[in-house]
N, C-alpha and C positions, 0 to 999 in steps of 0.2 A: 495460436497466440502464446502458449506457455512456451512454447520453444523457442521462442521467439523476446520472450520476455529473461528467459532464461541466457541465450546467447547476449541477450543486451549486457544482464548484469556481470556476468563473466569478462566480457570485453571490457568493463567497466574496472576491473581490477576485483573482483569476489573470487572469494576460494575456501577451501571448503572448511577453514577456523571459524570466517566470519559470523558473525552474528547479522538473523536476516527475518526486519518485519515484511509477512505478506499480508498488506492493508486489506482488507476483501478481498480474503484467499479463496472465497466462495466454495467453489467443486473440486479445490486442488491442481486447477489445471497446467500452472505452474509448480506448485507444491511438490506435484507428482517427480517434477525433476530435478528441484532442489531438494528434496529429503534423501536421493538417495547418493547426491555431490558433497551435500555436508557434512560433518563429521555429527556424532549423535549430539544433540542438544540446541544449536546455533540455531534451529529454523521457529518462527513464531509466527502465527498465522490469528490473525484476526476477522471476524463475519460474525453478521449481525443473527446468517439463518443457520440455527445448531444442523440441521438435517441436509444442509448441501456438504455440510465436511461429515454428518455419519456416513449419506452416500457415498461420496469419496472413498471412506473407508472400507465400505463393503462391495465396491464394484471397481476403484480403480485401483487401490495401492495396499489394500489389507491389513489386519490388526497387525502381522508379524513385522512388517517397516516401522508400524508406529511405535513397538514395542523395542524395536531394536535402535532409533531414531529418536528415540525422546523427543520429538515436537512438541512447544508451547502453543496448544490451540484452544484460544477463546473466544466464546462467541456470543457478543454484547450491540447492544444499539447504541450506545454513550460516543460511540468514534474516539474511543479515548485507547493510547497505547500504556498510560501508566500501569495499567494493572500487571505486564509483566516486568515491571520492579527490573529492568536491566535498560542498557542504552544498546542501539546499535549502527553498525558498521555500514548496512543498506537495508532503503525502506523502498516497498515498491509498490503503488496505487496504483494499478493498471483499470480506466475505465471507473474511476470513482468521482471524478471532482469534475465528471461530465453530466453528470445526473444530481450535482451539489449546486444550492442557493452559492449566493459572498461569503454570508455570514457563516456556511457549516466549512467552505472551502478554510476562510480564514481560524476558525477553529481548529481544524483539523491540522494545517500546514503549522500551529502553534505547539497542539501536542510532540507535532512530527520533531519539532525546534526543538525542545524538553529533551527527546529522547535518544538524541543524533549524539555519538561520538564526535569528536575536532576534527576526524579527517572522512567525517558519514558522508554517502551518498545517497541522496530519493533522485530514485527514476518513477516520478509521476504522465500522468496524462491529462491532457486538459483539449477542449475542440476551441479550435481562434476561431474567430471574428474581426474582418475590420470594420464593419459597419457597427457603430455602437447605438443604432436603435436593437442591434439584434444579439446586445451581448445580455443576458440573466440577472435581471435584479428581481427575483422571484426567490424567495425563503428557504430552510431548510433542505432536506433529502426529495427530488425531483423524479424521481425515479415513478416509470419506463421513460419521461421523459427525459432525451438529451439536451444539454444546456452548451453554449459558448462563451466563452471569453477575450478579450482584445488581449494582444500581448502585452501592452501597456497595462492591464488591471492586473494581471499573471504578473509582472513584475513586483509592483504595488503591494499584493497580498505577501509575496515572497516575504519581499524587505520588511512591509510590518510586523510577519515571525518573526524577523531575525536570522535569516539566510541569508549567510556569508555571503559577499563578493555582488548583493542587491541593492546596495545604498545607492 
């Protein structure tokens, strides 16, 4: 899936100046192949559990990348990206806002709005639904459960951030 997540953003136009939030970077598994595409500093990884990014550290990608990569890695429950004080270029939630209530989706997709450059891209993920008995009106962080959404609600949360091109 990082490799995967990683061809996405590439194709996407990313390179290796950009400035890049990994929303629940969790284990690095993408991480592992943008920190060593980017130039030192642009890569910022967000996770709630401290100990899936020391793992990371000590078994997948070693203090010497981190040291030589300056990654901004913090690891909080708030879902908030203000804390690294910069905007960016691409945001990437892979597998997050499937296991999120409305209301943390729409929180989150608000921070993301904050923190976007004029020409940012989020490549998120979301599971549809067309049946709308079976889309998530169930509260905050769901997790292990997975949760769905109608494309129609995914539009809806969009636009109410404030995500160009949603109106």
């Amino acid at each position: 899936m990082g490799a995967t997540q990683f061809r996405l953003l590439c194709t996407l136009g990313l390179r290796e100046h950009h400035r890049l939030l990994d929303f629940g970077c969790g284990s690095l598994r993408a991480g592992r192949l943008f920190l060593p595409y980017l130039l030192p500093g642009p890569y910022h990884g967000l996770e709630p559990n401290r100990w899936l990014i020391e793992d990371a550290v000590e078994h997948e990608i070693g203090a010497d990348l981190l040291r030589i990569k300056r990654p901004v890695l913090l690891h909080h429950d708030t879902f908030s990206c203000k804390e690294f004080g910069t905007g960016f270029d691409y945001l990437l939630a892979q597998s997050i806002f499937s296991h999120c209530g409305p209301d943390l989706v729409a929180r989150v997709l608000g921070e993301f709005a904050a923190c976007m450059g004029g020409d940012a891209i989020a490549a998120v993920t979301f599971l549809h639904t067309a049946d709308p008995a079976a889309e998530c009106r169930d509260a905050g962080w769901i997790y292990p459960r997975s949760v769905h959404y109608q494309p129609t609600t995914i539009a809806a949360l969009l636009r109410d951030a404030g995500f160009p091109g949603t109106a």
